[in-house]
C-alpha positions in Angstrom: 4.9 -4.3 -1.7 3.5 -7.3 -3.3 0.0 -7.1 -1.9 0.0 -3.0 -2.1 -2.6 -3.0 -5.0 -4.7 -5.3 -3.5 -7.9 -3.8 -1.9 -7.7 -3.1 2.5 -4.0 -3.2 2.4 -2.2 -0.4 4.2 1.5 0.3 4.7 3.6 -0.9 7.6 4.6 2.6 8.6 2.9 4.5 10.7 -0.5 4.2 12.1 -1.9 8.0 12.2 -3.3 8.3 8.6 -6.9 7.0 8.0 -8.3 5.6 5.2 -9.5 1.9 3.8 -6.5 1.1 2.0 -8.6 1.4 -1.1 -7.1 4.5 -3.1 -4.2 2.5 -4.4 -6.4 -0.9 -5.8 -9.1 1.7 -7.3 -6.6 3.3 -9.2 -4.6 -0.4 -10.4 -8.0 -1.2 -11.5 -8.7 2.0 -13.6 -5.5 1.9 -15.3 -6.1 -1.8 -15.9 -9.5 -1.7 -17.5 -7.7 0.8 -20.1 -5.2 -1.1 -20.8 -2.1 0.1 -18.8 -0.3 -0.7 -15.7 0.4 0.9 -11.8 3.9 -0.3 -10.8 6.0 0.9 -8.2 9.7 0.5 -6.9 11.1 2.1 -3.7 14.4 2.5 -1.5 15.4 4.6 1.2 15.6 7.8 -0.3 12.1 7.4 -2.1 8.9 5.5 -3.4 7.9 5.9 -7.1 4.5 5.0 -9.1 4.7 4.4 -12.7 1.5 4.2 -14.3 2.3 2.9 -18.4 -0.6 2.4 -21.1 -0.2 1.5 -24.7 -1.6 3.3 -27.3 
């Protein structure tokens, strides 16, 4: 999880899904440049986002 929001990083799991491992260091970088945060925890059972912003 610690490089997850870094650009061309993909998941461990499996293989079958496509993409450039972009989707979640576009987003980090959106909620950066207004000011907020992307953070995310996970266990077995699930695998939560939190995105925070001050106002």
């Amino acid at each position: 999880m610690d490089r997850l929001f870094q650009p061309f990083q993909r998941g461990e799991g499996e293989k079958r899904f496509q993409g450039l491992g972009l989707g979640l260091y576009i987003a980090s970088q959106i909620a950066e440049a207004h000011g907020g945060k992307i953070e995310v925890t996970s266990n077995a059972q699930e695998t939560r986002f939190a995105f925070t912003m001050t106002v």
